[in-house]
N, C-alpha and C positions, 0 to 999 in steps of 0.2 A: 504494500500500500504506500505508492510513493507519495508525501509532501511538497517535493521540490516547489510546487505551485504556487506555494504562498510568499513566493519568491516574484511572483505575476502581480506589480504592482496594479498594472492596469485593470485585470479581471477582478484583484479584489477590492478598487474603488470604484469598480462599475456593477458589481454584486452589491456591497455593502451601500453606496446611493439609493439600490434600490430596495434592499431588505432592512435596514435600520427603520426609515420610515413604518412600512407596514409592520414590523415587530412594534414600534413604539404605540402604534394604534391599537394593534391587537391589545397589548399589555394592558391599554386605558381599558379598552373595552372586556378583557376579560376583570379587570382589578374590578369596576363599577360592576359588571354582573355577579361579582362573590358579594360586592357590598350591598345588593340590592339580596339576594338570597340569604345574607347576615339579617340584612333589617328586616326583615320578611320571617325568617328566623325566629323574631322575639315574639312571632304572633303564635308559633308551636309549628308542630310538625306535619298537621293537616291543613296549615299555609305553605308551608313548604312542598310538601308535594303537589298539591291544587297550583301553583304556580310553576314547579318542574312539567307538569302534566301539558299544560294550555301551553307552555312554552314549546313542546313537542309537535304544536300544529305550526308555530312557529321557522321552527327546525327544519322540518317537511319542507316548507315554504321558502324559505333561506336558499337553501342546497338546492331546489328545484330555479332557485334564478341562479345561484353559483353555476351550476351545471349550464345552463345555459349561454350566461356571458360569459364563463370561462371559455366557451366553445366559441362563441364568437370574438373572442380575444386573440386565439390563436390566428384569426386573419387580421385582427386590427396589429398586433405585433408583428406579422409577417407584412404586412403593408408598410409599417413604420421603420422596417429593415431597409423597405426598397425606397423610402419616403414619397407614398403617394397618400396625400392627404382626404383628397376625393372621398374615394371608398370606404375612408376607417368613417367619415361620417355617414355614410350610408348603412355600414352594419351597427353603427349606432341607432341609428332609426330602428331597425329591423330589430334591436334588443329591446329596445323600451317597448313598440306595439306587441311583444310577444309575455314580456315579463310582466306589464300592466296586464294582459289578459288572464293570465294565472292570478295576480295578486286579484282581481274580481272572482274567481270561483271564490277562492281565501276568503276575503272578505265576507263575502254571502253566507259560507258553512260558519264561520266565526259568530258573523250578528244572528243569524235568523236559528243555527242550531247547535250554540255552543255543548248542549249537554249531549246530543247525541252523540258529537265529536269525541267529548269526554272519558263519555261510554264505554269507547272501545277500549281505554287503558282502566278503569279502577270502577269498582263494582261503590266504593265509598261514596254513600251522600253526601257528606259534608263537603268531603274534596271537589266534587261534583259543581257544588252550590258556591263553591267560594271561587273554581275554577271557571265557571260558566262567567260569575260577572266581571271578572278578567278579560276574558278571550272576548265579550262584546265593545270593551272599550278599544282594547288593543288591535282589533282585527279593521277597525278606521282607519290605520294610518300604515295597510300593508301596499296599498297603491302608490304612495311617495317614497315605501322602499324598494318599492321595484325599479322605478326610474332611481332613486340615488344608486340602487347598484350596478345598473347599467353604465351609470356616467363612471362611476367607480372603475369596473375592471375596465374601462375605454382608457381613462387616466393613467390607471398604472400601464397600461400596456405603452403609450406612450412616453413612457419616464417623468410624469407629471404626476406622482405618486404626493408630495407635499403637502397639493391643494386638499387630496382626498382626508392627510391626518388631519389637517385644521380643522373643516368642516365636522368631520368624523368625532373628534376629540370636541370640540365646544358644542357640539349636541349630546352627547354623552354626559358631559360635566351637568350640561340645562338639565336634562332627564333624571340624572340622580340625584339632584340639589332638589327639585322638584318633588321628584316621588319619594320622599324622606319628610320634607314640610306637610304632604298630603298622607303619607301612613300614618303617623305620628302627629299631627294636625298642630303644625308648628306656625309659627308668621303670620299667623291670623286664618290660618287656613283650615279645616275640619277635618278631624281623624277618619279617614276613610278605609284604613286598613290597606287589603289588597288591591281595590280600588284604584285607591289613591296611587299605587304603583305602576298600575296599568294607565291611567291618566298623564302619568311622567314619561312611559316608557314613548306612549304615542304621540304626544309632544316633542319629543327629543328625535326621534325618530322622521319627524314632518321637519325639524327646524332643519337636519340635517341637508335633508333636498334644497332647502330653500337655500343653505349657505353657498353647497355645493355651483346649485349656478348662478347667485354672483360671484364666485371665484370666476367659475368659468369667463365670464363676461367680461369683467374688471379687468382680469390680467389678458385678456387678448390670447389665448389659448388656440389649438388648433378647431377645439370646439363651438368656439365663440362666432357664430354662423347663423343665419337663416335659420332657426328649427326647419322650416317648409324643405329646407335640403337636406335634410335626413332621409326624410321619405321619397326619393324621385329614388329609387331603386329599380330597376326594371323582374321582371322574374326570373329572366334567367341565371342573373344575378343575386337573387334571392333565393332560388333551388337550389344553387350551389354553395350557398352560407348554410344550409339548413342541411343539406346531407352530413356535412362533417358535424355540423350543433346538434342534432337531435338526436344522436348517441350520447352524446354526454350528457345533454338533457334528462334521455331515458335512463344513463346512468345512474345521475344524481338522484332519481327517482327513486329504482328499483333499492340504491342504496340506503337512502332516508325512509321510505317503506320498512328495512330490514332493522336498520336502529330504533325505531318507532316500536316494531315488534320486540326486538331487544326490551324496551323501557315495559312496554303492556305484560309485560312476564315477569321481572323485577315488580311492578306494579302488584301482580296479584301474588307472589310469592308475604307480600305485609306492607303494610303504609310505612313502616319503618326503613324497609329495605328500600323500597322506592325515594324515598328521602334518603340516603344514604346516598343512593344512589346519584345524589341532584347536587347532593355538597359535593361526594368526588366530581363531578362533571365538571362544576366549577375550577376545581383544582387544575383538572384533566388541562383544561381552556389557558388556564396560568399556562400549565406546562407546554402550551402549542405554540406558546407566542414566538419563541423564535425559529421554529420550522415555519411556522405560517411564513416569512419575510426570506428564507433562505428558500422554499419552495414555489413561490409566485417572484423571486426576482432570478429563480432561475427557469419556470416559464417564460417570463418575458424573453431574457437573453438567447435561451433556447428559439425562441420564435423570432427576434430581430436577426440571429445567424440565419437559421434558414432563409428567409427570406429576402437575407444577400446572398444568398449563393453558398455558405459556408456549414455545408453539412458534417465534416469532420471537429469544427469549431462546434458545435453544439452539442455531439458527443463527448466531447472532451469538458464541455460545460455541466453538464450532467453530473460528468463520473468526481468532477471534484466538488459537487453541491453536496452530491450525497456522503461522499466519505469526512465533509463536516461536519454535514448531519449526524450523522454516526456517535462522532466523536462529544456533542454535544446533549445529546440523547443518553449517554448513559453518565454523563453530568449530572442532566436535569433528572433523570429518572433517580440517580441517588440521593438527590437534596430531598425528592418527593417523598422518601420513603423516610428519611430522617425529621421531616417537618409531621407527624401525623398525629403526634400527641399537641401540638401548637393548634392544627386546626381544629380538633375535633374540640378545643376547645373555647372556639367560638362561636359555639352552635349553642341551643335549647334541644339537646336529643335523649332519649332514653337511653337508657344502659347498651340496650342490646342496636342500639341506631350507633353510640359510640362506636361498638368493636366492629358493626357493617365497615364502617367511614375508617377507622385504622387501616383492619383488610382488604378492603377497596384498593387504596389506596397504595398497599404492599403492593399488590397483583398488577396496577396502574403504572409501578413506577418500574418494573420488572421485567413488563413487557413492551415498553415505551419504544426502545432502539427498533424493533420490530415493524412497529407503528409507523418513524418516519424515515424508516428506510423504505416502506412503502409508499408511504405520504411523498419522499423525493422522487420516486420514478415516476408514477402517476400522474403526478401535477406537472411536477418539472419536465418531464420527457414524454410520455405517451401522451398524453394529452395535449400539451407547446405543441407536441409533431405533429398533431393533423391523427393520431392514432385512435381513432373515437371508439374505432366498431369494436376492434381488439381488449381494449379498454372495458368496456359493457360487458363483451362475453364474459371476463377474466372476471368482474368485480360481480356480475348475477351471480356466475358460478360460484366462488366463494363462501358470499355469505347466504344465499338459500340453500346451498347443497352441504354445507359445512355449519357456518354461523348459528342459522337458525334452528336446524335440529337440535345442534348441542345444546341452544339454550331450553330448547323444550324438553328435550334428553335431564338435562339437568337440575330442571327444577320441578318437574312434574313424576318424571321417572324416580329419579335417584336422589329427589329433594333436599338436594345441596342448598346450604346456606347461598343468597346470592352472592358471596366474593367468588366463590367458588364458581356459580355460573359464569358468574363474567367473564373467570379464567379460561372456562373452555370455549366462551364466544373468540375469543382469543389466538382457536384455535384456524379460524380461518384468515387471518391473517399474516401466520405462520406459510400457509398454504399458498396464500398469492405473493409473498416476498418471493419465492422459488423462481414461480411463473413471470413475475414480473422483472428478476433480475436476471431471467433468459433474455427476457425481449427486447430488451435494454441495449444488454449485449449485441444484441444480433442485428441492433441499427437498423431494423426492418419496420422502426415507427417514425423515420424521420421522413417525415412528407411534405416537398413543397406543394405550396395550395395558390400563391400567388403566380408565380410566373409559368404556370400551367399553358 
């Protein structure tokens, strides 16, 4: 495992431009969602999971427009290798009308039938009733994050990454400041509970869009255009953004589907566990923050080589993202397993909720390296390449043929405490590290898409 590289002044001021930014966003944004699950916390553990659960439609939702602009990223980064400006606004267009059109199903299931929603994860009324009046506030303002994340991965692909922390981070700061005076009915404002969280989240979440394009505008950005010329895309132009997007798309689906099933099974193994469950997450989300910024700034760079011409240069890009990932991953996975008597005790949890959140937590930081040495190929390499279909098959197979039995295996058969589930969910990520650092290898996912 050669080093020499970080000898590559160059590579590592044009990675690190691009991943410090997003690591520092992610950080806010994971810090403020432990802090909003802390405060939320004090209200017991049938707020905590009623707000783990509604966040789950959330999630869904999220990953279902990830998957998508990340898919349409892969041409706006390939476009920005070759610098044609034209087109990155055109598959901008094409992102917003496809990602607002999801964010209105969301919306609809959210206001009109939170409980049904609910339903499918926890059989608890109460979690039911606190989570229902959540998801109706919160489910308002999933249309202005569809377009902020549109404008988002078009930014980062661009190396305009900055604008996105700003925005990103002083909506974040509004929304926690906010839903803290409204749980706790502080500044003249009324204790709303959970309410009151979901009222900050979806505020914070609107300010974001709004700040988003005045950046855009102000600074004169490549965006900063006509809206009406986003949409003059023609179809055939449009058929061929959508064949490489909508694998990734059905991707991010079939895999948010499976984590969703994940959490409906923790759910009904105890309210406890499922709360357990929702503090590690948290944690989980700490510990992503700096894969997140070393695997989308090495999609980007992955996608601006191809799209000059420089498919050996993207391989090579790849192979040293990951063996830092690596080396960071069993860092962070160590500090997680030394911090676990720190967190668990800043929760309101039962006995047997503490030793879930320790265990957890073991099993989390254990199999972490695993995680983003996955997380690096996938993001950074099969997916930058243009790899969408290969991608899809690899990640269904996975976790429905592996993933999800084991966790039914698990908790229903052989009625493992959930750490112990989670361990063997675990087990299909073992399984696609294999497959996916064949494919890798075998440079059979670097696809140009631009100069076809």
């Amino acid at each position: 495992m050669s080093l020499s590289f970080l000898k590559d002044r160059a590579f590592l001021r044009e990675m690190l431009t691009i991943a410090l930014p997003i690591s520092f966003q992610q950080l806010i944004n994971a810090s403020l969602n432990m802090i909003d699950v802390i405060m939320v916390g004090q209200l017991g553990e049938a707020s905590i999971a009623a707000l783990g659960l509604s966040n789950q439609v959330f999630f869904v939702f999220i990953l279902l427009l990830f998957g998508l602009t990340s898919g349409m990223a892969i041409f706006t980064a390939q476009f920005w290798g070759k610098q044609e400006v034209g087109p990155i606004r055109k598959v901008l267009g094409m992102s917003i009308l496809i990602t607002s059109a999801i964010a209105l199903l969301f919306t609809l299931a959210a206001t009109l039938m939170p409980r049904v929603v609910l339903g499918f994860y926890t059989n608890d009324k109460e979690v039911i009733d606190i989570g229902a009046s959540y998801l109706r506030i919160v489910g308002l303002s999933y249309i202005p994050v569809a377009i902020a994340t549109s404008y988002v991965a078009t930014l980062r692909s661009i190396h305009l990454v900055k604008l996105t922390v700003i925005a990103t981070v002083a909506a974040l700061l509004f929304k926690t400041i906010l839903g803290y005076m409204l749980i706790f009915g502080l500044g003249g404002f009324p204790a709303l509970g959970v309410e009151g969280a979901a009222i900050g989240t979806a505020a914070g979440w609107t300010l974001e869009l709004i700040l988003i394009l005045i950046l855009v505008y102000t600074q004169k950005t490549p965006l900063a255009a006509n809206p009406l010329t986003f949409f003059s895309f023609d179809l055939p132009f449009f058929s061929r953004v959508l064949t490489t997007t909508l694998p990734a798309l059905a991707n991010e689906m079939f895999w948010s589907l499976g984590i969703t099933t994940y959490n409906a099974i923790y759910a009904r193994i105890g309210t406890d566990s499922i709360a357990a469950i929702n503090v590690n997450a948290t944690i989980e989300e700490l510990a992503f923050v700096v894969f997140m910024g070393l695997g989308n700034a090495c999609a980007v760079m992955v996608g601006n080589r191809i799209g000059a011409g420089k498919k050996e240069e993207a391989f090579e890009t790849v192979r040293r993202v990951v063996i830092l990932s690596m080396f960071f991953a069993w860092a962070v996975g160590l500090i997680v397993i030394l911090l676990r008597d720190v967190v668990v005790g800043l929760y309101d949890l039962s006995p047997s909720g503490e030793n879930n959140v320790r265990m957890l937590m073991l099993m989390m930081g254990s199999v972490l390296w695993i995680r983003m040495f996955n997380f690096s190929t996938f993001i950074g390499a099969l997916r930058a390449g243009g790899d969408t279909r290969f991608a899809l098959l690899m990640e269904v197979c996975s976790i429905w043929l592996i993933g999800v039995p084991a966790a039914y295996i698990g908790a229903f058969v052989l009625h493992l405490p959930v750490y112990y589930v989670y361990l063997m969910v675990a087990l299909e990520e073992l399984a696609k590290a294999f497959v996916s650092g064949w494919r890798v290898y075998s440079r059979k996912w670097i696809h140009d898409l631009v100069n076809e």
